[in-house]
N, CA, C and O atoms as CSV, one atom per row, in Angstrom:
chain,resi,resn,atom,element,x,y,z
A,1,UNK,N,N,90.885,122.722,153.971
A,1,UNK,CA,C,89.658,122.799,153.203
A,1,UNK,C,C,89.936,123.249,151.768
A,1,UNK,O,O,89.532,122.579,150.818
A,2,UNK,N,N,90.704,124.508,151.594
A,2,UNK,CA,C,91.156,124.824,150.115
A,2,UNK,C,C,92.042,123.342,149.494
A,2,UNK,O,O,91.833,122.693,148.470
A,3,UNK,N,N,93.068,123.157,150.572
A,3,UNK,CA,C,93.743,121.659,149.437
A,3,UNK,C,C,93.102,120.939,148.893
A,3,UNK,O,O,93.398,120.292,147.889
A,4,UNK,N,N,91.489,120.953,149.858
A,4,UNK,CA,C,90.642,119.498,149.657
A,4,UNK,C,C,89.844,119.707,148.164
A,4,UNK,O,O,89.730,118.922,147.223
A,5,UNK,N,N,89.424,120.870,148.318
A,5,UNK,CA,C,88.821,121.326,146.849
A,5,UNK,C,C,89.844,121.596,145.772
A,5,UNK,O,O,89.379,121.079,144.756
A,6,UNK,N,N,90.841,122.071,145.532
A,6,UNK,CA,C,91.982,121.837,145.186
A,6,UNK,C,C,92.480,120.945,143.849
A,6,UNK,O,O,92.692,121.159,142.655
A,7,UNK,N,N,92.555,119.410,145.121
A,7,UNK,CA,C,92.188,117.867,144.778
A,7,UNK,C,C,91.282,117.534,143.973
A,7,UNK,O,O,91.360,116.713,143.059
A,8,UNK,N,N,90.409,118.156,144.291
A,8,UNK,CA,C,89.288,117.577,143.658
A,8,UNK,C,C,89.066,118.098,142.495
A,8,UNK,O,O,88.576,117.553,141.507
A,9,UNK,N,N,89.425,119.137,142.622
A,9,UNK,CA,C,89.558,120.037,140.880
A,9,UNK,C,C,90.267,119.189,139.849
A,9,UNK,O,O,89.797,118.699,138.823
A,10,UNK,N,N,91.590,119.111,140.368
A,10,UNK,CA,C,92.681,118.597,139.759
A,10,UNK,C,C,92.328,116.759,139.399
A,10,UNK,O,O,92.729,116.245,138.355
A,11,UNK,N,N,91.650,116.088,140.301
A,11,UNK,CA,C,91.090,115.143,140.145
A,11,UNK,C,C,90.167,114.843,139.065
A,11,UNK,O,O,90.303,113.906,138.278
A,12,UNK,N,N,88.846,116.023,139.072
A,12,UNK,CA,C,88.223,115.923,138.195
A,12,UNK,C,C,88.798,115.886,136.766
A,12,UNK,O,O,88.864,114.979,135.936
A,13,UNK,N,N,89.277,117.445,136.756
A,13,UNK,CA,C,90.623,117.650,135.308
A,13,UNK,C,C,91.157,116.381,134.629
A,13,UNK,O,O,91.119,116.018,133.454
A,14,UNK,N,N,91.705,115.780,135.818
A,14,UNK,CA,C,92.474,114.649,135.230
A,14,UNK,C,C,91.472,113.064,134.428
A,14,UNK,O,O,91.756,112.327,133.483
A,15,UNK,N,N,90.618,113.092,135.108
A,15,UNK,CA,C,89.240,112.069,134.538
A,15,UNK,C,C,88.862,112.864,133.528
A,15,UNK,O,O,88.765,112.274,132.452
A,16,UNK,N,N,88.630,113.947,133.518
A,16,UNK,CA,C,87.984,114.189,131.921
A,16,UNK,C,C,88.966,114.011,130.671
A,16,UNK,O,O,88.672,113.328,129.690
A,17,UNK,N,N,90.353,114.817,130.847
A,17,UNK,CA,C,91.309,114.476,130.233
A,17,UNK,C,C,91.579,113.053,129.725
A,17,UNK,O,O,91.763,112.775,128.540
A,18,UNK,N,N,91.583,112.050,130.902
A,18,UNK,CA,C,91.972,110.727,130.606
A,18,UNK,C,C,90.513,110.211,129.840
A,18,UNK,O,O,90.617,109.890,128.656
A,19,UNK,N,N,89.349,110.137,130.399
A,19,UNK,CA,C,87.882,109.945,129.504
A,19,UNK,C,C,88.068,110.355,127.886
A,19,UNK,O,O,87.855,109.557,126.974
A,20,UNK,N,N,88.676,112.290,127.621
A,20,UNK,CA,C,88.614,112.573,126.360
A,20,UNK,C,C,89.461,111.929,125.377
A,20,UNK,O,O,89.089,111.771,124.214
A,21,UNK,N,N,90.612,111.543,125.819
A,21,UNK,CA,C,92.405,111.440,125.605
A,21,UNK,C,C,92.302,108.974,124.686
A,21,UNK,O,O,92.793,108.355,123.741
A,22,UNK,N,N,91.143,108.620,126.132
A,22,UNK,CA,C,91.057,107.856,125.484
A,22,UNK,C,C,89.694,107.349,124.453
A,22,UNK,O,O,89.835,106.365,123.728
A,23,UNK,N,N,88.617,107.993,124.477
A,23,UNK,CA,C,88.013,108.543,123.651
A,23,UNK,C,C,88.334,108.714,122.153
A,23,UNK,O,O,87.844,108.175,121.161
A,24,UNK,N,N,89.559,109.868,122.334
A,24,UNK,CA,C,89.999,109.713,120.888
A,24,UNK,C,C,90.942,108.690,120.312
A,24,UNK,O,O,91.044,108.588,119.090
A,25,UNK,N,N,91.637,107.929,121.130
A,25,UNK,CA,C,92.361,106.873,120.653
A,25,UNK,C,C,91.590,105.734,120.194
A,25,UNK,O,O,92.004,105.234,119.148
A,26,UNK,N,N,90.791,105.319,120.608
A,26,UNK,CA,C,89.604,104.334,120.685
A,26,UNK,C,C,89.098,104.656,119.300
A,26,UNK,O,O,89.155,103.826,118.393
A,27,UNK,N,N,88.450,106.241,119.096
A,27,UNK,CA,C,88.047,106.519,117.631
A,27,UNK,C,C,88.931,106.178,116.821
A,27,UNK,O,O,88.930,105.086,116.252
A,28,UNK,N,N,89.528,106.790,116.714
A,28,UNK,CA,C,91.387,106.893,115.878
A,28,UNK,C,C,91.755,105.914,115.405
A,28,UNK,O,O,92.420,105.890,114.369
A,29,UNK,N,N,91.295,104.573,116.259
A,29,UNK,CA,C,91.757,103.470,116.033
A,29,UNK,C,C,90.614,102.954,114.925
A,29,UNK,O,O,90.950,102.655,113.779
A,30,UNK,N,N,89.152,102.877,115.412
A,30,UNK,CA,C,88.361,102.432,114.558
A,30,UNK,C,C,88.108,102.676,113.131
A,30,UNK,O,O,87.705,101.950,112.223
A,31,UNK,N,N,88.592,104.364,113.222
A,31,UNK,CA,C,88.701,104.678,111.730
A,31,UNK,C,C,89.868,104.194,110.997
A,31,UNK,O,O,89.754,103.752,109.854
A,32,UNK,N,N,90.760,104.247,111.485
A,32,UNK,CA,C,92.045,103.768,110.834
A,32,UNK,C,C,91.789,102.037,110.356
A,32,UNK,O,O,92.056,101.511,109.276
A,33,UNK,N,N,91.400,101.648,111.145
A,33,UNK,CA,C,91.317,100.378,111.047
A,33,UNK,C,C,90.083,100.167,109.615
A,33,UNK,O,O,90.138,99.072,109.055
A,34,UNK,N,N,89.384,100.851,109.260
A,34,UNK,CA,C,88.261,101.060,108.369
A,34,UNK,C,C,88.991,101.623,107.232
A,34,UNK,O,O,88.607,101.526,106.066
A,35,UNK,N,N,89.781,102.062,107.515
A,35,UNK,CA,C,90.627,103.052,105.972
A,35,UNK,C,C,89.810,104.457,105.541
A,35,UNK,O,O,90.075,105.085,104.516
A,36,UNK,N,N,89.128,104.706,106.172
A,36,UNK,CA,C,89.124,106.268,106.241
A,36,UNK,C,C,90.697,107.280,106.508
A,36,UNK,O,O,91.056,108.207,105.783
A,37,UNK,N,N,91.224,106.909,107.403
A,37,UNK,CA,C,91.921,107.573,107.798
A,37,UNK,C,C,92.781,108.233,106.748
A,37,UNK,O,O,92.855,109.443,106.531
A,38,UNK,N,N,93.369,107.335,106.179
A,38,UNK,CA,C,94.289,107.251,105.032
A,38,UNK,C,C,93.744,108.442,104.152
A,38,UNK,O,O,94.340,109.517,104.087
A,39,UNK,N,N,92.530,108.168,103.456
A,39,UNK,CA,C,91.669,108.392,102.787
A,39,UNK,C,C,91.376,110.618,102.884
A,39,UNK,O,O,91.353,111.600,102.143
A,40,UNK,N,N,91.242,110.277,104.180
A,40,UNK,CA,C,90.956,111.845,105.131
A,40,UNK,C,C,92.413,112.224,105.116
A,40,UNK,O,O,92.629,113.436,105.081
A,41,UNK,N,N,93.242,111.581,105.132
A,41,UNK,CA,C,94.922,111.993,105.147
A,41,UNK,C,C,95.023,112.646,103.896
A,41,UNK,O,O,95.261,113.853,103.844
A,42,UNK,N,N,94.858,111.929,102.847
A,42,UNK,CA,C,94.909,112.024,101.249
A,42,UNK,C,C,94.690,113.505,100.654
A,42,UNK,O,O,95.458,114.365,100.223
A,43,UNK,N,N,93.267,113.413,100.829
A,43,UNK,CA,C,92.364,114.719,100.800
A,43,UNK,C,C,92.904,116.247,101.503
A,43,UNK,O,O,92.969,117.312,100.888
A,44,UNK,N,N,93.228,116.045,102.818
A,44,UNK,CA,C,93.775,117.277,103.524
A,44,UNK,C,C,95.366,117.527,102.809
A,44,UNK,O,O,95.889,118.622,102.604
A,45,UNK,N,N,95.834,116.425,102.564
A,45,UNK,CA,C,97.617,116.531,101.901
A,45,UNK,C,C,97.041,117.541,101.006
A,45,UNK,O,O,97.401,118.672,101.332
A,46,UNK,N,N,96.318,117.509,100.057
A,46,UNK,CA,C,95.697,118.558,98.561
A,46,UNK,C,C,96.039,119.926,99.088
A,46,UNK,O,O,96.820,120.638,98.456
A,47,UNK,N,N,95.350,120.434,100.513
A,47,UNK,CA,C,95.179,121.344,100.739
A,47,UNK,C,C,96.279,122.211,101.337
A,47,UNK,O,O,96.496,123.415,101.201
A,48,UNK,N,N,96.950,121.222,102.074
A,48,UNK,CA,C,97.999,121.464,102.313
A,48,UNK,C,C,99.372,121.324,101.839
A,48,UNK,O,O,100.368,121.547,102.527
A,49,UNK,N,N,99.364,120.953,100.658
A,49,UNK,CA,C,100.840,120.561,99.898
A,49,UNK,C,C,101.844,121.651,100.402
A,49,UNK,O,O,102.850,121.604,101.110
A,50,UNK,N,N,100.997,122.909,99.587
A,50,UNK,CA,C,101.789,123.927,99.137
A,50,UNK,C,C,102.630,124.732,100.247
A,50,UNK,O,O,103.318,125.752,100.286
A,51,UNK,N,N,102.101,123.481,101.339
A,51,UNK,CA,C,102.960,124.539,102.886
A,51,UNK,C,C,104.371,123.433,102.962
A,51,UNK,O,O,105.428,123.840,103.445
A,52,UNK,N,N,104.222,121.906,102.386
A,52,UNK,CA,C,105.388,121.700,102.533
A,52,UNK,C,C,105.050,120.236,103.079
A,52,UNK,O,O,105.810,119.291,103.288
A,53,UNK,N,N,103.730,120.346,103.235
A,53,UNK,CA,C,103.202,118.716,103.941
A,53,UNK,C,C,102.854,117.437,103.065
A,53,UNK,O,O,102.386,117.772,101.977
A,54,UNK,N,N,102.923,116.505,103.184
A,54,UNK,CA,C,102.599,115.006,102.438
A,54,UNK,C,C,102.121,114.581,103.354
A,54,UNK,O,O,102.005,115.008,104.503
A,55,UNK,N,N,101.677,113.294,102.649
A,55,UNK,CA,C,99.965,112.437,103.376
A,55,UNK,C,C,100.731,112.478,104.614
A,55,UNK,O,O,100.402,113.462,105.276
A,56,UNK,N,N,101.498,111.876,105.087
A,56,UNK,CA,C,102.545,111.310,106.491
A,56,UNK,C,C,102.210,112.507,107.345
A,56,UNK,O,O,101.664,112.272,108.423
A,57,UNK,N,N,102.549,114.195,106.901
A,57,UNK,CA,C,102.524,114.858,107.445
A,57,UNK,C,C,101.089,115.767,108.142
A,57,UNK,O,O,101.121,116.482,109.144
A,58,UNK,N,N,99.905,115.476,107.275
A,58,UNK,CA,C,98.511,115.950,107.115
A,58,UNK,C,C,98.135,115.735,108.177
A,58,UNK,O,O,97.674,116.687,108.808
A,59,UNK,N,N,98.183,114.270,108.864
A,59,UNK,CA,C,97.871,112.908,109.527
A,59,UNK,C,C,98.153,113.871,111.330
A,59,UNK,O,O,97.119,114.324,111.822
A,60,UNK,N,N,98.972,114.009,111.824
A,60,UNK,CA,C,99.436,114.758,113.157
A,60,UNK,C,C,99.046,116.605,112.765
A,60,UNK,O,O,98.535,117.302,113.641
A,61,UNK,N,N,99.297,117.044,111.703
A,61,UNK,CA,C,98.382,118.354,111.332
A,61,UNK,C,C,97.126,118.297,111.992
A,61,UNK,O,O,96.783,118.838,113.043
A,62,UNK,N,N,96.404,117.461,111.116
A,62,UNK,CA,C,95.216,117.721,111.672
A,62,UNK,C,C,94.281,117.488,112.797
A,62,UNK,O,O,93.159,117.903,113.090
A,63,UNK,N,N,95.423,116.414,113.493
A,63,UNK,CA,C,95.558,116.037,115.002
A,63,UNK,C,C,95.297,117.812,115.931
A,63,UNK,O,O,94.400,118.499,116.419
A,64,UNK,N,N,96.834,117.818,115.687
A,64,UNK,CA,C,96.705,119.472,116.420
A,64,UNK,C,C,95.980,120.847,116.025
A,64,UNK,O,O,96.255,121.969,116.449
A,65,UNK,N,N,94.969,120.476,115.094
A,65,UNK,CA,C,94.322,121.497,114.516
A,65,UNK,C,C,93.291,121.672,115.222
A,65,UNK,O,O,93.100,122.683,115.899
A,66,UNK,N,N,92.543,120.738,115.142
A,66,UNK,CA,C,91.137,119.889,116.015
A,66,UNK,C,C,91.568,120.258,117.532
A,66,UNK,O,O,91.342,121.292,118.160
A,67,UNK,N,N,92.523,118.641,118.068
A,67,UNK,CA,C,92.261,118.909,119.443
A,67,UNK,C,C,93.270,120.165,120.009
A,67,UNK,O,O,93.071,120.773,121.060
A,68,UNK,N,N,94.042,120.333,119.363
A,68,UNK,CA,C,94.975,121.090,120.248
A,68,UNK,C,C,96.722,120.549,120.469
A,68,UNK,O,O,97.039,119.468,119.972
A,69,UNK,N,N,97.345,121.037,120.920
A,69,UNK,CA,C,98.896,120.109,121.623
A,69,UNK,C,C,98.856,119.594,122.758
A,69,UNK,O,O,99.632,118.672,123.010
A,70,UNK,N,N,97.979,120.040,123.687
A,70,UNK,CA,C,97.543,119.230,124.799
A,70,UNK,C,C,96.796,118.396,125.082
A,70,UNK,O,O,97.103,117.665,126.024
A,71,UNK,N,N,95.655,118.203,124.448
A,71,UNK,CA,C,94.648,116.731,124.392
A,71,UNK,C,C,95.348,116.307,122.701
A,71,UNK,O,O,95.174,115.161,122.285
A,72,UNK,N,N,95.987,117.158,121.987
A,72,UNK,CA,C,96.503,115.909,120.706
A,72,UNK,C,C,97.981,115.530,121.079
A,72,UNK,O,O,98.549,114.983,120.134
A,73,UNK,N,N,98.669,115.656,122.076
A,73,UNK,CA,C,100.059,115.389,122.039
A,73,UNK,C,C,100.109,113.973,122.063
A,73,UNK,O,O,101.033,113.409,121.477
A,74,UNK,N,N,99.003,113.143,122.827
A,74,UNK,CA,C,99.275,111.341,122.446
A,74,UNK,C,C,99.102,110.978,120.953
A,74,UNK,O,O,99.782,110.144,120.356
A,75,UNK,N,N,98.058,111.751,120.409
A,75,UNK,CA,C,97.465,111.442,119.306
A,75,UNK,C,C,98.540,111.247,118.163
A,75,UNK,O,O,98.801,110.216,117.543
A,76,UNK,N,N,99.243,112.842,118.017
A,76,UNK,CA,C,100.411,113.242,117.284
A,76,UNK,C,C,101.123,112.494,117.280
A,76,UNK,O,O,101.348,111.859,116.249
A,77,UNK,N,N,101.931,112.199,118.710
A,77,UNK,CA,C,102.885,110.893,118.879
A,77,UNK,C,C,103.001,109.806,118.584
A,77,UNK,O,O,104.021,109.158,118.347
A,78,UNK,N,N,101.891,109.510,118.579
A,78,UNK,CA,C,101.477,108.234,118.170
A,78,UNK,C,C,101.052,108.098,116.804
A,78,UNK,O,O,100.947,106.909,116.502
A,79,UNK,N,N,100.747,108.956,115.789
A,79,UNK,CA,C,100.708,109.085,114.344
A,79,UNK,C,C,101.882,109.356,113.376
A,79,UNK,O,O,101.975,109.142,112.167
A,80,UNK,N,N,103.120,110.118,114.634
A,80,UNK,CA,C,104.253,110.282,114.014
A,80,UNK,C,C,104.966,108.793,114.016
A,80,UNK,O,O,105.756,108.319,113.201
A,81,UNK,N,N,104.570,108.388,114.872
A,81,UNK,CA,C,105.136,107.004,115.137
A,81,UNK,C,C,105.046,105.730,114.239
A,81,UNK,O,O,105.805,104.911,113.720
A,82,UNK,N,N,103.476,106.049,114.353
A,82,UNK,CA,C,102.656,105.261,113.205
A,82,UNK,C,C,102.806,105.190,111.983
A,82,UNK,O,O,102.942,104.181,111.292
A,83,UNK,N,N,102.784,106.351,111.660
A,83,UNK,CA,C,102.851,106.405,110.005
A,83,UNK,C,C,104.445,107.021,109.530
A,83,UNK,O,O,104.699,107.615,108.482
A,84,UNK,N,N,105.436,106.666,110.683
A,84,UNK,CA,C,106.714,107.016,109.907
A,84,UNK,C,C,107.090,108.027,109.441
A,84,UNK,O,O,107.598,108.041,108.320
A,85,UNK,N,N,106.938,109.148,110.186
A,85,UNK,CA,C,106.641,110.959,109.529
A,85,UNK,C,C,108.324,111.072,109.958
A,85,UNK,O,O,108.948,110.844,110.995
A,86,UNK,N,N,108.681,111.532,108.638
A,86,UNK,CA,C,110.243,112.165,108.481
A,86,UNK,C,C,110.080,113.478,109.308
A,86,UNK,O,O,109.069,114.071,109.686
A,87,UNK,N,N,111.885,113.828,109.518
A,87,UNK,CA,C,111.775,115.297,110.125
A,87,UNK,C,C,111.476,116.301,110.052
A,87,UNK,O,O,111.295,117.118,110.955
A,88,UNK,N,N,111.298,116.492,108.135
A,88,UNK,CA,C,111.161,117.318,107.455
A,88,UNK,C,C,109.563,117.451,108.012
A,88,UNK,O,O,109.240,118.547,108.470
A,89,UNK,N,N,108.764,116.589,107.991
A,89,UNK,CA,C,106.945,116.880,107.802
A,89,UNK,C,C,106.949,117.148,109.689
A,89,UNK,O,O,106.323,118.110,110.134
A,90,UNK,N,N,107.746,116.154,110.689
A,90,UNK,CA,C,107.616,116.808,112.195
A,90,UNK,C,C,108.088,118.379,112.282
A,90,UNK,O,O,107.553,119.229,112.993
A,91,UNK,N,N,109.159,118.570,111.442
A,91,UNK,CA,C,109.608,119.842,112.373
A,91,UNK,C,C,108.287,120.876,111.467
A,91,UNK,O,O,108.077,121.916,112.090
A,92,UNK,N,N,107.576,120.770,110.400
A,92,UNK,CA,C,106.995,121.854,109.971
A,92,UNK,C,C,105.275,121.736,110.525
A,92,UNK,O,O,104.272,122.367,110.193
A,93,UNK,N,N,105.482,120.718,111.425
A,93,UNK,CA,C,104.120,120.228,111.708
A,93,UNK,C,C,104.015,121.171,113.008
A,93,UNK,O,O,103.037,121.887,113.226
A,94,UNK,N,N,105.303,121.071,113.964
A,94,UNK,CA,C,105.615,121.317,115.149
A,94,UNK,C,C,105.342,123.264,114.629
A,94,UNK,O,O,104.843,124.202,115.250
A,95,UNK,N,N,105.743,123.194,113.719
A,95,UNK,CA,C,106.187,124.887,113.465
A,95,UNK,C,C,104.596,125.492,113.551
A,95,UNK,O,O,104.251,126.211,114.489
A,96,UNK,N,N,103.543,125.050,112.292
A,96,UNK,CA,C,102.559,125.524,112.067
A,96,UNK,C,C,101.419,125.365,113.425
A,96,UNK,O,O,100.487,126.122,113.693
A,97,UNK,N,N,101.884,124.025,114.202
A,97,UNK,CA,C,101.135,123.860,115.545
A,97,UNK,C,C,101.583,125.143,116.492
A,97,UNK,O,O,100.646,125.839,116.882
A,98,UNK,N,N,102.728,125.475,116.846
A,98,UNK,CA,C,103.146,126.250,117.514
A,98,UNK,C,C,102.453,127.715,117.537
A,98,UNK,O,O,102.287,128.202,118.655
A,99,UNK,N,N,102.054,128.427,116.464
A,99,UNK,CA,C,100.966,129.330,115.920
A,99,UNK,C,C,99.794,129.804,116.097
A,99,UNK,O,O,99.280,130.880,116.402
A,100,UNK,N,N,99.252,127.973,115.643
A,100,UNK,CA,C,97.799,127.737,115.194
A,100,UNK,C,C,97.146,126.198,115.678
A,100,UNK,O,O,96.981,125.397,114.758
A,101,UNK,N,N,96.918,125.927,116.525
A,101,UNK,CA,C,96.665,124.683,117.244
A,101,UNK,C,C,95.074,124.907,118.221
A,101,UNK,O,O,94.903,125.585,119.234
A,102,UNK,N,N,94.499,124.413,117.776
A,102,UNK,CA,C,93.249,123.879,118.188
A,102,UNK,C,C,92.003,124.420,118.091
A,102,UNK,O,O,91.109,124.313,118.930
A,103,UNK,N,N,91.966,124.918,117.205
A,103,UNK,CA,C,91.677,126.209,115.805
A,103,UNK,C,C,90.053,125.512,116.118
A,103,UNK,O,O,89.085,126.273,116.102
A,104,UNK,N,N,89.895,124.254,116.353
A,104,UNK,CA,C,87.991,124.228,116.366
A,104,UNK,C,C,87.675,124.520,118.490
A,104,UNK,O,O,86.707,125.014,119.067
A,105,UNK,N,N,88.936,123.963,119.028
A,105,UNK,CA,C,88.728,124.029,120.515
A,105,UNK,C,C,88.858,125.622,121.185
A,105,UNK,O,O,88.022,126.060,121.975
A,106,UNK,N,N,89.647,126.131,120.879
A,106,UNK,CA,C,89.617,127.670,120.998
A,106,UNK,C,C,89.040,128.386,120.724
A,106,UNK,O,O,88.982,129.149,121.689
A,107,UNK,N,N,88.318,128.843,119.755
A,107,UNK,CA,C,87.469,129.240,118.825
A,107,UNK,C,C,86.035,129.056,119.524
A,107,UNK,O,O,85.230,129.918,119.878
A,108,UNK,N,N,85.975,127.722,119.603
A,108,UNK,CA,C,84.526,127.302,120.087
A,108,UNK,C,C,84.491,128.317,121.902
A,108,UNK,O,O,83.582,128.965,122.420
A,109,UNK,N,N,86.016,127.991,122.416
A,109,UNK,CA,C,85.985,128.729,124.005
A,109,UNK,C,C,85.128,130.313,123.928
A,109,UNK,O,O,84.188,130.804,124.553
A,110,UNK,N,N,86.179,130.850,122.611
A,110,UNK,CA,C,86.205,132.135,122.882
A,110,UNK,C,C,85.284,132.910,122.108
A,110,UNK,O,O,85.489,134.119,122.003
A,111,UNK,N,N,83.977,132.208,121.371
A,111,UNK,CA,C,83.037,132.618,120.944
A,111,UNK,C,C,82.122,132.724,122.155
A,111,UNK,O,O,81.384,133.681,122.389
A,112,UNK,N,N,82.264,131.559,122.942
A,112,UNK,CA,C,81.158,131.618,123.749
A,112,UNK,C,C,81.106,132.834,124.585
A,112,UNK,O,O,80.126,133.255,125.199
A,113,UNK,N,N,82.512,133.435,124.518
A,113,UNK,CA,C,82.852,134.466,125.608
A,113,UNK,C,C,82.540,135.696,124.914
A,113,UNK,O,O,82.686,136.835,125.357
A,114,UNK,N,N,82.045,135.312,123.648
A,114,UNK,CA,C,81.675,136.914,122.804
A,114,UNK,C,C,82.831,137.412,121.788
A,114,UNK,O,O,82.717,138.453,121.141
A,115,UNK,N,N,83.749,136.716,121.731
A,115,UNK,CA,C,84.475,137.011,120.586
A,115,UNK,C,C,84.629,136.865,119.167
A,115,UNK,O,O,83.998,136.053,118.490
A,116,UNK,N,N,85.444,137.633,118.757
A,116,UNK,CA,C,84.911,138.023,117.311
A,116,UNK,C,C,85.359,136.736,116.333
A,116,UNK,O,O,86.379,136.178,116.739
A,117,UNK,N,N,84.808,136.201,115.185
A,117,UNK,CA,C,85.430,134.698,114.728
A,117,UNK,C,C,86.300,135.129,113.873
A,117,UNK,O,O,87.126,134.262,113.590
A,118,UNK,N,N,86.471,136.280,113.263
A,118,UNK,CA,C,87.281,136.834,112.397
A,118,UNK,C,C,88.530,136.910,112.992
A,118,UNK,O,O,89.511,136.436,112.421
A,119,UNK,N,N,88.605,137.409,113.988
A,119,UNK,CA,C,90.040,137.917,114.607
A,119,UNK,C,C,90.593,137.120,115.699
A,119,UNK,O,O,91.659,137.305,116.286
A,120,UNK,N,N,89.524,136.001,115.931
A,120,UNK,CA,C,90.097,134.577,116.654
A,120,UNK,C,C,90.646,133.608,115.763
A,120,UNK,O,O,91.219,132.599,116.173
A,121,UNK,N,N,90.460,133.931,114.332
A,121,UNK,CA,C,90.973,132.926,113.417
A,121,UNK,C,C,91.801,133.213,112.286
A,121,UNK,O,O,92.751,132.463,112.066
A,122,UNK,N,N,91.526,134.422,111.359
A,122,UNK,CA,C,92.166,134.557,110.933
A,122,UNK,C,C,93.681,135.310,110.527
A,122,UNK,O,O,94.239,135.341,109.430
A,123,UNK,N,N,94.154,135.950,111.956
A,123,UNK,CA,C,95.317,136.287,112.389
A,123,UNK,C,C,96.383,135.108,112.698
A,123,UNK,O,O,97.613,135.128,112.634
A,124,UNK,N,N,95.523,134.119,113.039
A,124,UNK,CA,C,96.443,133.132,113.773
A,124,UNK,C,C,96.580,132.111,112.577
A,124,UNK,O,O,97.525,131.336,112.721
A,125,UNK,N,N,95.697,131.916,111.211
A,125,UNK,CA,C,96.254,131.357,110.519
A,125,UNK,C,C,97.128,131.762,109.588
A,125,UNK,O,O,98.006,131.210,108.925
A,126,UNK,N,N,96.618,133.051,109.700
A,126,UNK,CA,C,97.468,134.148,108.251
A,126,UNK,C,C,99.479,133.919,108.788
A,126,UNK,O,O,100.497,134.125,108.127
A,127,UNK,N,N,99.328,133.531,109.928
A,127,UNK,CA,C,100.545,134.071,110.295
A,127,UNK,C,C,101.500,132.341,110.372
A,127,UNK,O,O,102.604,132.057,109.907
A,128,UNK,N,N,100.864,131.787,110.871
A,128,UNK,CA,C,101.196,130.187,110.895
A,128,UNK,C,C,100.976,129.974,108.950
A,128,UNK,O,O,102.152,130.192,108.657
A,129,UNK,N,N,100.578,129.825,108.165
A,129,UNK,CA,C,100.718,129.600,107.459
A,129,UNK,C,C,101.627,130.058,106.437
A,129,UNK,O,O,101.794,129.376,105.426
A,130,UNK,N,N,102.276,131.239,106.624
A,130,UNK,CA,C,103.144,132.518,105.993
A,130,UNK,C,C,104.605,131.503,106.659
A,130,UNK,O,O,105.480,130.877,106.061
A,131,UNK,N,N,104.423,131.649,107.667
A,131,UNK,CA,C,105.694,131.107,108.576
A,131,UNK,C,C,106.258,129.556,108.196
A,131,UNK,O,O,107.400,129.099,108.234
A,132,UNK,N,N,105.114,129.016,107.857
A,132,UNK,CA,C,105.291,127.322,107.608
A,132,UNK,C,C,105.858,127.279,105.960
A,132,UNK,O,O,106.797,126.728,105.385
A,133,UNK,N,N,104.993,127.973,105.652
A,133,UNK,CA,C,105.680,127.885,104.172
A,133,UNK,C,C,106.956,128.421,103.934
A,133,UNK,O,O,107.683,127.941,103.065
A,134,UNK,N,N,107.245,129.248,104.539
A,134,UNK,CA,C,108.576,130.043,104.756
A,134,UNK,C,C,109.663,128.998,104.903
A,134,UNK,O,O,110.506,128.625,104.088
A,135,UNK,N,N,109.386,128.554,106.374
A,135,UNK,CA,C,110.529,127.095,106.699
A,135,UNK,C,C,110.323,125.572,105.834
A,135,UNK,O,O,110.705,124.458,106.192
A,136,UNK,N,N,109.617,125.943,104.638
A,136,UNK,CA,C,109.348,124.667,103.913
A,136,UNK,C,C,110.335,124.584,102.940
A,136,UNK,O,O,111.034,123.633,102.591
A,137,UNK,N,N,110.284,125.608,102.602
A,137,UNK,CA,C,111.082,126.344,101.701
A,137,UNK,C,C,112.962,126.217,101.895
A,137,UNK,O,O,113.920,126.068,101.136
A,138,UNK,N,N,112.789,126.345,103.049
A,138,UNK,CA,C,114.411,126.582,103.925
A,138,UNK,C,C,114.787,125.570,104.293
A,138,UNK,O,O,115.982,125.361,104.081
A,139,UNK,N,N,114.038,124.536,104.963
A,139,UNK,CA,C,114.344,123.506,105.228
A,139,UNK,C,C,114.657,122.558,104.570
A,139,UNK,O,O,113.598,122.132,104.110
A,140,UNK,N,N,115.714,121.759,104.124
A,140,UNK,CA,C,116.214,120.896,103.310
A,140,UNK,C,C,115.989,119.292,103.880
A,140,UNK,O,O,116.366,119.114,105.038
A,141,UNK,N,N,115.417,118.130,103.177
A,141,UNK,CA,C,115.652,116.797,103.666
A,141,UNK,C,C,117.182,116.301,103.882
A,141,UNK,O,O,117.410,115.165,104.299
């Protein structure tokens, strides 16, 4: 009886995942295909230069910012893929994700649970962003 519910947990999990997962590819695609994407790439590169990122690199950033490394890991992959992202923009992408990843999905969890937005957010960027720029710096093409 526990395996059976179990299953079914894990079942469900897996349909929403696969529902959300292709969801965003489906979007992803339509915008890209429209030239937004590029466009939204462009704009976030501004903000992010100074950590070490270019348009190529913005593009899977803001993948894992949004959804996360676990509902963005196709996304990422498939943008690193896509748009030809050198090692230099993966390994500092990988660095600042490692930190600070899913900054609207977490946030949204752990408000609901009563937590504070100050100290759900800005510890975790102060510190990912200190760190990224650090290895931007160090890291050589």
């Amino acid at each position: 009886m526990i395996f059976l519910t179990y299953f079914k947990g894990i079942l469900n999990l897996g349909i929403k995942t696969f529902v959300i997962l292709f969801l965003v590819f489906v979007l992803l695609e339509i915008v890209q295909r429209s030239g937004l994407l590029t466009k939204g790439y462009r704009a976030i590169a501004k903000f992010v230069g100074f950590l070490g990122f270019n348009v190529q690199g913005s593009a899977p950033l803001l993948a894992g910012i949004i959804l996360g490394i676990i509902y963005g890991a196709g996304v990422i992959d498939d943008l690193i893929k896509r748009e030809s992202v050198d090692k230099k923009q993966v390994f500092l992408v990988s660095v600042f994700l490692s930190m600070c990843h899913a900054i609207f999905e977490d946030t949204g969890l752990f408000l609901v649970l009563g937590a504070n937005l100050f100290w759900i957010t800005a510890p975790r960027l102060f510190i990912a962003i200190a760190v990224t720029y650090t290895c931007s710096k160090i890291f050589k093409n």
